[in-house]
Predicted model as a PDB file, atoms N, CA, C, CB and O in Angstrom, pLDDT in the B-factor column:
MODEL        1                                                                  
ATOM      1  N   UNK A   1      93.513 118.916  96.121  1.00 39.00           N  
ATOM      2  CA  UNK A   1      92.329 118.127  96.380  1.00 39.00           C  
ATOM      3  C   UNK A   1      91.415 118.937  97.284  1.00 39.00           C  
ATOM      4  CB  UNK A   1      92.689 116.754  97.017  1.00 39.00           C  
ATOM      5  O   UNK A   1      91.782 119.641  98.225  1.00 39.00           O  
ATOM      6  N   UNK A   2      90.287 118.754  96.904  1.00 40.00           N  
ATOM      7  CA  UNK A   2      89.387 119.223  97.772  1.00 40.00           C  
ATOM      8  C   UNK A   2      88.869 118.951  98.999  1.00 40.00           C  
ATOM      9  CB  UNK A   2      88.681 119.255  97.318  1.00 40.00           C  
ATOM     10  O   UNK A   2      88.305 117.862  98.896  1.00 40.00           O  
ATOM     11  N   UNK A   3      88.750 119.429 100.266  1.00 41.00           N  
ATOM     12  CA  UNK A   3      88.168 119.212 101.441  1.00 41.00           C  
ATOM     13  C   UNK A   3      87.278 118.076 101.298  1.00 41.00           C  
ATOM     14  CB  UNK A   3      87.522 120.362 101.913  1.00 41.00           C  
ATOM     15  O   UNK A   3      87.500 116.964 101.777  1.00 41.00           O  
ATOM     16  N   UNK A   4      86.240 118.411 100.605  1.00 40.00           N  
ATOM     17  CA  UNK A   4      84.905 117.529 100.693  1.00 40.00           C  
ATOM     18  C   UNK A   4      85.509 116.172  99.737  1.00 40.00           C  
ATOM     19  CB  UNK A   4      83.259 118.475  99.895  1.00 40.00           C  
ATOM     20  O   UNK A   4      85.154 115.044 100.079  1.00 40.00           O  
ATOM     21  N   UNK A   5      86.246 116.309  98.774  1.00 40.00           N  
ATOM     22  CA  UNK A   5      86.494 115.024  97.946  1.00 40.00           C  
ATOM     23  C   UNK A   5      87.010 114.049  99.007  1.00 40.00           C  
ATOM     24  CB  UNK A   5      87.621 115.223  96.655  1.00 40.00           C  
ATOM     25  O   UNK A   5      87.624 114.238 100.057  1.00 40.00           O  
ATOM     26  N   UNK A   6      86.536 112.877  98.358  1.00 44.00           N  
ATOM     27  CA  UNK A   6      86.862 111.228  98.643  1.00 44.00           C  
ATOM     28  C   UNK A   6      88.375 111.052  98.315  1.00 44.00           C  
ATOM     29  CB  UNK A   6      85.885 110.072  97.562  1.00 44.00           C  
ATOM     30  O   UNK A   6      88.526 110.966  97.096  1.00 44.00           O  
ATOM     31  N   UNK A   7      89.412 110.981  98.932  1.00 43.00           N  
ATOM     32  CA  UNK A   7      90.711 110.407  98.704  1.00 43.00           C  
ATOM     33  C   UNK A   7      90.851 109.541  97.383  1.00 43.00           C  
ATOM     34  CB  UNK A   7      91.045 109.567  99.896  1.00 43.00           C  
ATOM     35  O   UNK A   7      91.689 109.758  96.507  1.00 43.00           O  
ATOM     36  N   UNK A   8      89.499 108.092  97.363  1.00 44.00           N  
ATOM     37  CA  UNK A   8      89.947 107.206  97.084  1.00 44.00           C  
ATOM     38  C   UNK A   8      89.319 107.616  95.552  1.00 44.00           C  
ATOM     39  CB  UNK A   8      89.682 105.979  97.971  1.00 44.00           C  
ATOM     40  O   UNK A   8      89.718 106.908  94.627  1.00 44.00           O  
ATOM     41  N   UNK A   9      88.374 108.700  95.225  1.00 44.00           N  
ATOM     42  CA  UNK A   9      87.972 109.097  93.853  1.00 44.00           C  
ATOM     43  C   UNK A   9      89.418 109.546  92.477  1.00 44.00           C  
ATOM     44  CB  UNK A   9      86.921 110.557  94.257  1.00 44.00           C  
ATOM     45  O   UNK A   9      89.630 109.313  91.287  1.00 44.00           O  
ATOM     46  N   UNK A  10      89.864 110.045  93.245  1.00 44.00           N  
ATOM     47  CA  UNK A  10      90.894 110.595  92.007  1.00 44.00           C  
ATOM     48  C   UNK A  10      91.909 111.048  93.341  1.00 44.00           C  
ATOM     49  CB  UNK A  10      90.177 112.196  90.636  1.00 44.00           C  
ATOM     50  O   UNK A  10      91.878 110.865  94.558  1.00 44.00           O  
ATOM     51  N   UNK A  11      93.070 111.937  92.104  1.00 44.00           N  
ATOM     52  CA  UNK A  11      94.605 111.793  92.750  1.00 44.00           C  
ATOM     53  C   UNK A  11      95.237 110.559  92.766  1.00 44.00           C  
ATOM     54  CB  UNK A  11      94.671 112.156  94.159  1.00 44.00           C  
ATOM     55  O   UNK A  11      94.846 109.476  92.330  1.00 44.00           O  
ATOM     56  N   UNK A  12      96.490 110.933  93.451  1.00 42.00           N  
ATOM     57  CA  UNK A  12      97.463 109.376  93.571  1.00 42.00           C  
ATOM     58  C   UNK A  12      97.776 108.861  94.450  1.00 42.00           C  
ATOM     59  CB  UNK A  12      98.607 109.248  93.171  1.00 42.00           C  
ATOM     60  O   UNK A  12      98.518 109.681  94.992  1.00 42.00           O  
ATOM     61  N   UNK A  13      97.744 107.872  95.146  1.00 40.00           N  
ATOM     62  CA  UNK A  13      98.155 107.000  96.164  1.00 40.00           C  
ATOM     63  C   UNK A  13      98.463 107.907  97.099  1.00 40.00           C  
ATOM     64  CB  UNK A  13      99.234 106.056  95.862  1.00 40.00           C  
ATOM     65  O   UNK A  13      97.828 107.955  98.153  1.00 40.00           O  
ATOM     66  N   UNK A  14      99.409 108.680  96.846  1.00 40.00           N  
ATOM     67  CA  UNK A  14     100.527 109.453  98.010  1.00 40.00           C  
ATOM     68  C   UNK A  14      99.336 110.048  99.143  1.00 40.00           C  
ATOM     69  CB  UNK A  14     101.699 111.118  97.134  1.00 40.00           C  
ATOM     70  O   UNK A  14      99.221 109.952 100.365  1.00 40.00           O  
ATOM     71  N   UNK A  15      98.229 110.950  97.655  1.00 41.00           N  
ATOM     72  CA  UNK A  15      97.587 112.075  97.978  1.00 41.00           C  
ATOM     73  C   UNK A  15      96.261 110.841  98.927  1.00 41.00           C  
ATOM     74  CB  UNK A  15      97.085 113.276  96.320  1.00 41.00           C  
ATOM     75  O   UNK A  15      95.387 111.236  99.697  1.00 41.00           O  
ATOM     76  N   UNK A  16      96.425 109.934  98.682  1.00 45.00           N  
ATOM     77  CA  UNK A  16      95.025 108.841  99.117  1.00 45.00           C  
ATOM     78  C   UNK A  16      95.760 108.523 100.539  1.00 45.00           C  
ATOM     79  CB  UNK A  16      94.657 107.046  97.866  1.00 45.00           C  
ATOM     80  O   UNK A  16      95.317 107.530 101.116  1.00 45.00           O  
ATOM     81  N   UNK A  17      96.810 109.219 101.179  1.00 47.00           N  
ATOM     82  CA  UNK A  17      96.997 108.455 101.996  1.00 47.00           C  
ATOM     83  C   UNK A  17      97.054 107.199 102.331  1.00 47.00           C  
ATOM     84  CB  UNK A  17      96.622 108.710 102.390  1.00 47.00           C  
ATOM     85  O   UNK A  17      96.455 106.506 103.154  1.00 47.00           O  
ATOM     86  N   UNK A  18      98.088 106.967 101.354  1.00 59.00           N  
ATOM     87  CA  UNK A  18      98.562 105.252 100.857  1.00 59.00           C  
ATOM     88  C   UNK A  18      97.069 104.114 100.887  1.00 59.00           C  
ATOM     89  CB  UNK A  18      99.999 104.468 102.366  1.00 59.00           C  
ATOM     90  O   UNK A  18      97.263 102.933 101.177  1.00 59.00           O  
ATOM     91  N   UNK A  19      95.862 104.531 100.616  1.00 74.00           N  
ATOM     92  CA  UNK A  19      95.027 103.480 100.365  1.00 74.00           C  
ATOM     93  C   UNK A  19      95.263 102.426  99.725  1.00 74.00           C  
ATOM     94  CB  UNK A  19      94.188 103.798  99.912  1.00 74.00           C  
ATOM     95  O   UNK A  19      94.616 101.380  99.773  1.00 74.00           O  
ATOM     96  N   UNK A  20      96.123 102.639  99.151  1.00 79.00           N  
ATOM     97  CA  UNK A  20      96.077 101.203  97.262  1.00 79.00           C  
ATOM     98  C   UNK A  20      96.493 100.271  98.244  1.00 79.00           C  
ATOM     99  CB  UNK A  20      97.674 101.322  95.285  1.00 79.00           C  
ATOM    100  O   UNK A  20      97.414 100.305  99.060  1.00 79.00           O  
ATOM    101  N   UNK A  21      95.437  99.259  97.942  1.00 82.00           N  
ATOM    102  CA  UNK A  21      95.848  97.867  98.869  1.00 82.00           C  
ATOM    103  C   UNK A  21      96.444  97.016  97.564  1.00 82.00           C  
ATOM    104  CB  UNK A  21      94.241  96.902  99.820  1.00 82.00           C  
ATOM    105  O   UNK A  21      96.793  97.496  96.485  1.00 82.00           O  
ATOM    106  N   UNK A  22      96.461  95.677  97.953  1.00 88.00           N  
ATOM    107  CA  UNK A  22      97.035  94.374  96.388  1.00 88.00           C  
ATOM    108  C   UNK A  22      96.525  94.761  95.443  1.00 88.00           C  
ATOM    109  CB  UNK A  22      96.567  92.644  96.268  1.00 88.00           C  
ATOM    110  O   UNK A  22      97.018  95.223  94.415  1.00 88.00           O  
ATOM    111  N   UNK A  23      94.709  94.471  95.955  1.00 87.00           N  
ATOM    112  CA  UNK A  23      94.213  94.324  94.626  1.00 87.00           C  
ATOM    113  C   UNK A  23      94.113  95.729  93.474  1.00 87.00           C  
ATOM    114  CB  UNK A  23      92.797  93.737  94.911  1.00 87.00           C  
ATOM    115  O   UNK A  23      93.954  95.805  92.256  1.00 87.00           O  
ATOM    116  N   UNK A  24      94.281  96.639  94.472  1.00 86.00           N  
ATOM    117  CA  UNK A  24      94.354  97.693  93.256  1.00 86.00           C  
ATOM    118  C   UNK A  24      95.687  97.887  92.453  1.00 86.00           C  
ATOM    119  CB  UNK A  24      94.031  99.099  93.811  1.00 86.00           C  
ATOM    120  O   UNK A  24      95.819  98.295  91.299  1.00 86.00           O  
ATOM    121  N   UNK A  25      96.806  97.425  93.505  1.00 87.00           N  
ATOM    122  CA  UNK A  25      97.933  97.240  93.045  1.00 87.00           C  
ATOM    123  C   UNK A  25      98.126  96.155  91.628  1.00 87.00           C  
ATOM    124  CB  UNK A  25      98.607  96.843  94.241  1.00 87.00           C  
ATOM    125  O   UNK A  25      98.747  96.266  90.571  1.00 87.00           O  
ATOM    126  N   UNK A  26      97.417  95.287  92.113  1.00 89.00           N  
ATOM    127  CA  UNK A  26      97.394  94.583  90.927  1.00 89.00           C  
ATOM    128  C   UNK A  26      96.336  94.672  89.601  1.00 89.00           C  
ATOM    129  CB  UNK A  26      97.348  93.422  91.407  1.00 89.00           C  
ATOM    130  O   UNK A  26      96.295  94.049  88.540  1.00 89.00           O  
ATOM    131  N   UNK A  27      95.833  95.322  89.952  1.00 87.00           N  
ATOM    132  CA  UNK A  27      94.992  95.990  88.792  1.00 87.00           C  
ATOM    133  C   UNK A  27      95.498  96.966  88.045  1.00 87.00           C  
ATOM    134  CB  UNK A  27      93.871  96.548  89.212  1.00 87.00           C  
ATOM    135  O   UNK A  27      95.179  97.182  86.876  1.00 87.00           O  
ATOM    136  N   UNK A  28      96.648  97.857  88.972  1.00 86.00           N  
ATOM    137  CA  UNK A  28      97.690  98.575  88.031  1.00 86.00           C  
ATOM    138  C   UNK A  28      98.585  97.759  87.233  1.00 86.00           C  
ATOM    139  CB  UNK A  28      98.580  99.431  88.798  1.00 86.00           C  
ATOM    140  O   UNK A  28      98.654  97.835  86.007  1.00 86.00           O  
ATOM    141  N   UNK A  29      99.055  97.220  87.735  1.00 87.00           N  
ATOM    142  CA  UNK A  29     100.270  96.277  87.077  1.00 87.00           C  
ATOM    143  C   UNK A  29      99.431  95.803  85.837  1.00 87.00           C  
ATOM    144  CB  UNK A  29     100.914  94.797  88.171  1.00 87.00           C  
ATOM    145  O   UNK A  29      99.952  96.102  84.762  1.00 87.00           O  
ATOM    146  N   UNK A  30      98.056  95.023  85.751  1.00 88.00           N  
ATOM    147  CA  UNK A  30      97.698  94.842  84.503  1.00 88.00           C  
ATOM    148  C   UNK A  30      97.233  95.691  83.623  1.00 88.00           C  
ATOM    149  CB  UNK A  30      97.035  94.127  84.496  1.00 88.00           C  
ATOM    150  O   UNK A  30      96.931  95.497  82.446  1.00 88.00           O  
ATOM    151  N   UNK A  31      97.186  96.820  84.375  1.00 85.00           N  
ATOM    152  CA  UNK A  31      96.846  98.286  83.272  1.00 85.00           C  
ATOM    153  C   UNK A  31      97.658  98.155  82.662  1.00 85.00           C  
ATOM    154  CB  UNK A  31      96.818  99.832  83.643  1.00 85.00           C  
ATOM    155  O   UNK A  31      97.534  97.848  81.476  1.00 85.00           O  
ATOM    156  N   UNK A  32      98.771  98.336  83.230  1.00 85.00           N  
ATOM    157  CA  UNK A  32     100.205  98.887  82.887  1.00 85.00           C  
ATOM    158  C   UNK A  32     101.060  98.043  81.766  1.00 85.00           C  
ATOM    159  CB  UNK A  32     101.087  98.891  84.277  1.00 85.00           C  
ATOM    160  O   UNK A  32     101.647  98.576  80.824  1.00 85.00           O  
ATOM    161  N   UNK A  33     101.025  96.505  82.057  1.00 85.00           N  
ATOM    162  CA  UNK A  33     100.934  95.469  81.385  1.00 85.00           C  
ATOM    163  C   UNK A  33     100.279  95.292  79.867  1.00 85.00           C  
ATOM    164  CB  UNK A  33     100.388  94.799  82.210  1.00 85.00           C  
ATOM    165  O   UNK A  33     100.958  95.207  78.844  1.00 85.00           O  
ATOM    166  N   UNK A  34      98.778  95.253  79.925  1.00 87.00           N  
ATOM    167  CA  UNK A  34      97.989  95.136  78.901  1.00 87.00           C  
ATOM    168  C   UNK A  34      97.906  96.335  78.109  1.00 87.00           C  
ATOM    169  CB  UNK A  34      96.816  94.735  79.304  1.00 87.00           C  
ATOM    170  O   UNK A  34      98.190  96.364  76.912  1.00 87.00           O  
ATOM    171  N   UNK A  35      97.385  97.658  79.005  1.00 82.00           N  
ATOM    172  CA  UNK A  35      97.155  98.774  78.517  1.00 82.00           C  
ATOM    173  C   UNK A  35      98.007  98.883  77.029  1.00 82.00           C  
ATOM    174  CB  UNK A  35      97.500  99.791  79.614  1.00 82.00           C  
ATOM    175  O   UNK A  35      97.339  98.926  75.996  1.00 82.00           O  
ATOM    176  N   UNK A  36      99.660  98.930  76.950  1.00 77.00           N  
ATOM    177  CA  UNK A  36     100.518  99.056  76.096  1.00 77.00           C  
ATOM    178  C   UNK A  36     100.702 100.950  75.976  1.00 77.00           C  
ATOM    179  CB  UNK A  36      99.972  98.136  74.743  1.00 77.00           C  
ATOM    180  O   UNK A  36     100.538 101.786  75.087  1.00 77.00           O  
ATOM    181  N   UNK A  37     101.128 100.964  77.421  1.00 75.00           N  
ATOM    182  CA  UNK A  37     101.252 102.464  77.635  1.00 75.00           C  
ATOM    183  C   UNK A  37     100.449 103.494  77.883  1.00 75.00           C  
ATOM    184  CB  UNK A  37     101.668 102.878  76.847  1.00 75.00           C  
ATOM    185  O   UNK A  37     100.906 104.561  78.292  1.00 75.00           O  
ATOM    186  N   UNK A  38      98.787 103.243  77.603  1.00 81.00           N  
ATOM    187  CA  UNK A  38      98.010 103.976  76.898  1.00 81.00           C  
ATOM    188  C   UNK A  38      96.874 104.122  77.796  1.00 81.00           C  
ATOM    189  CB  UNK A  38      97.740 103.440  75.593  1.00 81.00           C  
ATOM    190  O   UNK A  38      95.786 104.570  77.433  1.00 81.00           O  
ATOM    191  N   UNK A  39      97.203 103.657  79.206  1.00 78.00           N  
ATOM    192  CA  UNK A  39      95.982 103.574  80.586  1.00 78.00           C  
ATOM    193  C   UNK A  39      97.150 104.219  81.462  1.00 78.00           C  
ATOM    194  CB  UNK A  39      95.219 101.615  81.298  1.00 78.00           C  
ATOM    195  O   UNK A  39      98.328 103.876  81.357  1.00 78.00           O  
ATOM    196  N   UNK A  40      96.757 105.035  82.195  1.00 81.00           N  
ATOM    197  CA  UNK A  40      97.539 105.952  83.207  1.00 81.00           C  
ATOM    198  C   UNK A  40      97.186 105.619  84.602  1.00 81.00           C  
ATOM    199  CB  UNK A  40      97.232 107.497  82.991  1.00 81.00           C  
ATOM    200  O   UNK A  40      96.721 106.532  85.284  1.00 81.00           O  
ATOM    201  N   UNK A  41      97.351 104.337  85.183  1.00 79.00           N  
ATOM    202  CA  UNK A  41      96.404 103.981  86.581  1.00 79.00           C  
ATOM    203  C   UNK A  41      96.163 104.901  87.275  1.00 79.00           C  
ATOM    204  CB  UNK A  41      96.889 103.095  87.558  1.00 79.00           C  
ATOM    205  O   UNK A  41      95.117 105.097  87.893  1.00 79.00           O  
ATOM    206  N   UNK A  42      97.177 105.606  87.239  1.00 80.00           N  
ATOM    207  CA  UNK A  42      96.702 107.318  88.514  1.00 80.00           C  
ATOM    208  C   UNK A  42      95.625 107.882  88.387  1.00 80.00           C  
ATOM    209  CB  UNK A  42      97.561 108.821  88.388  1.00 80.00           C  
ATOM    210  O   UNK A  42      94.902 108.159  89.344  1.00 80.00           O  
ATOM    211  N   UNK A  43      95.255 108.232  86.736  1.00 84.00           N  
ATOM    212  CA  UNK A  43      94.109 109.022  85.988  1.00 84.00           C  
ATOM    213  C   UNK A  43      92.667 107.768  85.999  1.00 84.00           C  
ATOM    214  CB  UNK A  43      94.779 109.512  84.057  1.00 84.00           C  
ATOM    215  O   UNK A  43      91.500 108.077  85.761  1.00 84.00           O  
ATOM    216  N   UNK A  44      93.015 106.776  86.239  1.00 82.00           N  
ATOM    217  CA  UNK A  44      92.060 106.030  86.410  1.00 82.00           C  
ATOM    218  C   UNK A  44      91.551 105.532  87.905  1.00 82.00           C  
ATOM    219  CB  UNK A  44      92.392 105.093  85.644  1.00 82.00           C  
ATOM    220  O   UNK A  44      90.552 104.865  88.175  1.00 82.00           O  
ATOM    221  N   UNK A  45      92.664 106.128  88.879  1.00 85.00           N  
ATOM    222  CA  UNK A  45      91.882 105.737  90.046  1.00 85.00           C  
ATOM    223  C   UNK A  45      90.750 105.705  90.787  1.00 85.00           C  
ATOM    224  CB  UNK A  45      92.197 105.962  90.551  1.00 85.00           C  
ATOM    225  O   UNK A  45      90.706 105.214  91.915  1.00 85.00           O  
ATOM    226  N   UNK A  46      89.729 106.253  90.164  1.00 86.00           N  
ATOM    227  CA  UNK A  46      87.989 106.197  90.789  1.00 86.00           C  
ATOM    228  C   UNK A  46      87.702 104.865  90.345  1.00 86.00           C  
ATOM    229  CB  UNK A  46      86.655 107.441  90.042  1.00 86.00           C  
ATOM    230  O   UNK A  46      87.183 103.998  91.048  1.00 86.00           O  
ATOM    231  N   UNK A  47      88.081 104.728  89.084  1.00 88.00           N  
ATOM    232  CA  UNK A  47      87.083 103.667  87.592  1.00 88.00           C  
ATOM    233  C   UNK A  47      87.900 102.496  88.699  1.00 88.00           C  
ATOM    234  CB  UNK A  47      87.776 103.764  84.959  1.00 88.00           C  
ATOM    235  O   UNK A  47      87.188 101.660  89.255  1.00 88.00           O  
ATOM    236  N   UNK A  48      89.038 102.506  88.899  1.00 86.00           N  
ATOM    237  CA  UNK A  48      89.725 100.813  89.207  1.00 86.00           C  
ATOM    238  C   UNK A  48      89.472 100.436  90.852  1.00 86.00           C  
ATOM    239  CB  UNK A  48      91.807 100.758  88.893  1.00 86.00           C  
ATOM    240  O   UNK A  48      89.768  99.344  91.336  1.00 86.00           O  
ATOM    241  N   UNK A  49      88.801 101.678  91.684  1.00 87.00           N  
ATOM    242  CA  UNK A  49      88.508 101.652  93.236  1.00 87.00           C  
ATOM    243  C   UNK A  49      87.077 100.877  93.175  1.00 87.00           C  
ATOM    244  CB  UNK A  49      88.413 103.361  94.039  1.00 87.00           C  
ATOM    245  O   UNK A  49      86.792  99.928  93.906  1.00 87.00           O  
ATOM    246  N   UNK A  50      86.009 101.578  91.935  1.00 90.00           N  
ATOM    247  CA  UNK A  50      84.920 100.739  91.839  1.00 90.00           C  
ATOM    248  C   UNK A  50      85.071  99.315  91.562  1.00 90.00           C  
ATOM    249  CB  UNK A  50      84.164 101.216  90.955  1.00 90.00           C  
ATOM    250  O   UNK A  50      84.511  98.431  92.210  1.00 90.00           O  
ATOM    251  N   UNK A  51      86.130  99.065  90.222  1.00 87.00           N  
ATOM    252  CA  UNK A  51      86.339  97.468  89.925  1.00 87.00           C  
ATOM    253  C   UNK A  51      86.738  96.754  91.181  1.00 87.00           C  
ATOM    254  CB  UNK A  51      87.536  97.169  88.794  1.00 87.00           C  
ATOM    255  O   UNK A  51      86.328  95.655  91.556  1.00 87.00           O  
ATOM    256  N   UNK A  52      87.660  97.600  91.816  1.00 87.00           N  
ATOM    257  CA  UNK A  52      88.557  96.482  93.081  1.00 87.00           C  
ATOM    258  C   UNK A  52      86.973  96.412  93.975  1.00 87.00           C  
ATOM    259  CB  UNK A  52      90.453  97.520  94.385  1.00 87.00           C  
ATOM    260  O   UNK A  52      86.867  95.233  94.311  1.00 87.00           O  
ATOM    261  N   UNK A  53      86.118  96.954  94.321  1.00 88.00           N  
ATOM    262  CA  UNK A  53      85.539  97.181  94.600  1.00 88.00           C  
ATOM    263  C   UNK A  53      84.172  96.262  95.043  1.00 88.00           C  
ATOM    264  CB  UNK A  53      85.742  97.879  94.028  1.00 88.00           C  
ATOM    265  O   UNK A  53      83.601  95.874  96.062  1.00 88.00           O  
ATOM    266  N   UNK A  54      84.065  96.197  93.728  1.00 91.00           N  
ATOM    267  CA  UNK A  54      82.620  94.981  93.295  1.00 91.00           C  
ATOM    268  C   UNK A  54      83.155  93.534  93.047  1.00 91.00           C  
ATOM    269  CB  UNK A  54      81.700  95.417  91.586  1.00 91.00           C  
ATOM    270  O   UNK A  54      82.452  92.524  93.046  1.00 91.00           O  
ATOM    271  N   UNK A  55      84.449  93.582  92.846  1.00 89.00           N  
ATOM    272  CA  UNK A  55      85.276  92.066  92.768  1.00 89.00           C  
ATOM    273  C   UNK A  55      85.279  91.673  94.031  1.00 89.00           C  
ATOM    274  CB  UNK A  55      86.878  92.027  92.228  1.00 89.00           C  
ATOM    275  O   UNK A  55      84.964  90.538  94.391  1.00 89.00           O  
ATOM    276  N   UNK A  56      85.645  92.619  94.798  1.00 90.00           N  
ATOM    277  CA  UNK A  56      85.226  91.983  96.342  1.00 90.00           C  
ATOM    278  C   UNK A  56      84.174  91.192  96.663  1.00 90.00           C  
ATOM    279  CB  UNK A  56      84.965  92.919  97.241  1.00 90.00           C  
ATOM    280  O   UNK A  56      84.030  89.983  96.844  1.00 90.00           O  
ATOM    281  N   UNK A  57      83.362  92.292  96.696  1.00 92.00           N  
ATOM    282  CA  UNK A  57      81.592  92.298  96.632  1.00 92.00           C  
ATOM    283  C   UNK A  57      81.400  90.688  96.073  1.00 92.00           C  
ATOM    284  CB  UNK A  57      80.752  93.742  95.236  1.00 92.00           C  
ATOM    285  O   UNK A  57      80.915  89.722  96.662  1.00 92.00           O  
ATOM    286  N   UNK A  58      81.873  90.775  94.947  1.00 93.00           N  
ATOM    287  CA  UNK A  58      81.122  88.928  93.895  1.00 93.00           C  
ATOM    288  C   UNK A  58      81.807  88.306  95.221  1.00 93.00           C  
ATOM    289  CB  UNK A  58      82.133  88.054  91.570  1.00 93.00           C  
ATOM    290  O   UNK A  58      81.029  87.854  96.061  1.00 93.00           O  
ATOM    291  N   UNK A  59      83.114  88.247  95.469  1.00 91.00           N  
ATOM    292  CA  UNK A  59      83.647  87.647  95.584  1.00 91.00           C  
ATOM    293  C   UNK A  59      83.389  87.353  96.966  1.00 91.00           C  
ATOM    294  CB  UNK A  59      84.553  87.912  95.083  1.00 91.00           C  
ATOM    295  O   UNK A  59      83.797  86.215  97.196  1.00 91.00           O  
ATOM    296  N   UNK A  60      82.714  88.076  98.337  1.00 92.00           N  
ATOM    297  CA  UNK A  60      82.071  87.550  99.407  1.00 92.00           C  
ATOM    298  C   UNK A  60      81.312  87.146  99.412  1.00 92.00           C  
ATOM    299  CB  UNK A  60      81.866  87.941 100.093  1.00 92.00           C  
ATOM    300  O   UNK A  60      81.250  86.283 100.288  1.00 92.00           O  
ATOM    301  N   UNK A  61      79.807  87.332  98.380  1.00 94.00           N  
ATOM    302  CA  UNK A  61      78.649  86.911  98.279  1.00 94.00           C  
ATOM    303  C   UNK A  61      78.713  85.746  97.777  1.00 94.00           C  
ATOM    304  CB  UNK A  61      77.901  87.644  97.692  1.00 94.00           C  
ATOM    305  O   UNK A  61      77.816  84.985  98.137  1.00 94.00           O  
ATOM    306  N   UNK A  62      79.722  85.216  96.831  1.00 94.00           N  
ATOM    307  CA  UNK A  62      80.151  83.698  96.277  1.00 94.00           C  
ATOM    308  C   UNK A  62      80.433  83.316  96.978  1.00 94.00           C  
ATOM    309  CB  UNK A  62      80.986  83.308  95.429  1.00 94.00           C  
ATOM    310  O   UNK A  62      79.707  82.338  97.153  1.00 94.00           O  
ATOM    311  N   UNK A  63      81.721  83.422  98.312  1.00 92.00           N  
ATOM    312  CA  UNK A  63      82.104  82.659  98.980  1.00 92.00           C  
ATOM    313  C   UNK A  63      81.855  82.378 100.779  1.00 92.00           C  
ATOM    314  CB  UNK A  63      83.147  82.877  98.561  1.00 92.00           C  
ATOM    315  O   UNK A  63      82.301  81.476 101.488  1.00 92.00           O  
ATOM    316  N   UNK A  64      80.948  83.571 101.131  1.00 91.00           N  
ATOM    317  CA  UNK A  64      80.546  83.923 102.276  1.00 91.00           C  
ATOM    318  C   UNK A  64      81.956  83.964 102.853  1.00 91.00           C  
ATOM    319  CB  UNK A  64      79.464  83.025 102.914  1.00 91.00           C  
ATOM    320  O   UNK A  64      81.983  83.170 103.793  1.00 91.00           O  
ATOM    321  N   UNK A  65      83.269  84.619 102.668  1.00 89.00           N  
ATOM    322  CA  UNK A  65      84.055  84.435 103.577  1.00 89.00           C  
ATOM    323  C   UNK A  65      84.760  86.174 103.137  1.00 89.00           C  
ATOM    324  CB  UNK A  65      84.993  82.816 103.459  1.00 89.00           C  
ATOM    325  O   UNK A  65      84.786  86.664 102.008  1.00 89.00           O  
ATOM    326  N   UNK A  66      85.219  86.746 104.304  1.00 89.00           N  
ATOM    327  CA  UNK A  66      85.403  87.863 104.376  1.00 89.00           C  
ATOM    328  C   UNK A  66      86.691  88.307 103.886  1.00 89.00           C  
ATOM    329  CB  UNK A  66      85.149  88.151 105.473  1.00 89.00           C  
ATOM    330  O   UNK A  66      87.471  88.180 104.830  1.00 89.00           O  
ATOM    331  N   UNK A  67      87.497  88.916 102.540  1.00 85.00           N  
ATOM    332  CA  UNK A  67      88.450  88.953 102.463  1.00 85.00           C  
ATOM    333  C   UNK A  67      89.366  90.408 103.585  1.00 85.00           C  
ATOM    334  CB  UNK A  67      88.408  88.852 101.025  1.00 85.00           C  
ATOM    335  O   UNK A  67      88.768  91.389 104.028  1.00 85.00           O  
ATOM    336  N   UNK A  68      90.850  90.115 103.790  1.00 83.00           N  
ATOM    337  CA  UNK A  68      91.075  90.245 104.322  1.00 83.00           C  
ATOM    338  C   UNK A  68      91.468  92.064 103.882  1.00 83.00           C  
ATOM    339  CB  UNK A  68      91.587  89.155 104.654  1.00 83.00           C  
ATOM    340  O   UNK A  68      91.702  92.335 102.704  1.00 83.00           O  
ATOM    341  N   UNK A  69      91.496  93.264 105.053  1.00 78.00           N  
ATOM    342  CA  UNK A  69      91.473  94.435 104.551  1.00 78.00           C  
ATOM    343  C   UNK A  69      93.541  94.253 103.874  1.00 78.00           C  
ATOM    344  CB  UNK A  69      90.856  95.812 106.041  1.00 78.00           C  
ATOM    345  O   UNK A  69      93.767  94.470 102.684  1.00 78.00           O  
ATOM    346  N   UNK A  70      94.143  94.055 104.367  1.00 76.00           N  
ATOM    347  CA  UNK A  70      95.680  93.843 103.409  1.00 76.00           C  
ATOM    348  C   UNK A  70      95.437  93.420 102.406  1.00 76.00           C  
ATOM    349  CB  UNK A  70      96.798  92.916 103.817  1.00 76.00           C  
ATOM    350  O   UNK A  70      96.426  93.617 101.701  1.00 76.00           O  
ATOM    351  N   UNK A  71      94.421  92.750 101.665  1.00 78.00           N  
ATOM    352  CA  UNK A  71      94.126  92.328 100.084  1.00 78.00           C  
ATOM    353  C   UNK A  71      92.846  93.281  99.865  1.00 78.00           C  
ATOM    354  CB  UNK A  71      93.718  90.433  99.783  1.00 78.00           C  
ATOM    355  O   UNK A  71      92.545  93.370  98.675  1.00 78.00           O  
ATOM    356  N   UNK A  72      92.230  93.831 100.525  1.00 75.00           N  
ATOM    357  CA  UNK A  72      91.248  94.788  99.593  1.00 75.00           C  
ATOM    358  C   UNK A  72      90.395  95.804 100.836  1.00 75.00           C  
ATOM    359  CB  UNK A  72      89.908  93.608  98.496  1.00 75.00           C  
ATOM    360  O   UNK A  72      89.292  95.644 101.361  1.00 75.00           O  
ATOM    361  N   UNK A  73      90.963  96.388 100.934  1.00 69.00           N  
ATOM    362  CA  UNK A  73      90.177  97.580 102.073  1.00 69.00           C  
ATOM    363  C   UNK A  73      88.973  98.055 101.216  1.00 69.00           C  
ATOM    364  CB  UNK A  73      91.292  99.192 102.563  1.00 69.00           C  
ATOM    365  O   UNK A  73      88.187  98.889 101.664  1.00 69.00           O  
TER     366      UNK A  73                                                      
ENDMDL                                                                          
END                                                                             
């Protein structure tokens, strides 16, 4: 990995310095689940940091209440 790169863009958990909170955790599990083998969550970790990401996002601006960083840093 590169100096200047973002942890949370690509590489794997280990290399992210354990970032993956639930929700990305659980966004693997339904890769992994639905995908049918064929989604690699590791190789997708930028694409699923943005989803966990903006689900937040809806999801404070809907509810004005701050979720907690153990469910979504």
């Amino acid at each position: 990995m590169n100096a200047g790169q973002d942890p949370k863009q690509g590489g794997n958990a280990a290399a992210a310095g354990g970032q993956e909170d639930y929700l990305d955790k659980g966004l693997d599990a339904a890769e992994k689940k639905f995908g049918q083998g064929k989604i690699d969550p590791q190789k997708q970790r930028g694409m699923n940091e943005k989803v966990t990401d903006k689900a937040r996002g809806m999801f404070e601006k809907a509810t004005g209440k701050h979720v907690p960083d153990k469910v979504s840093n």
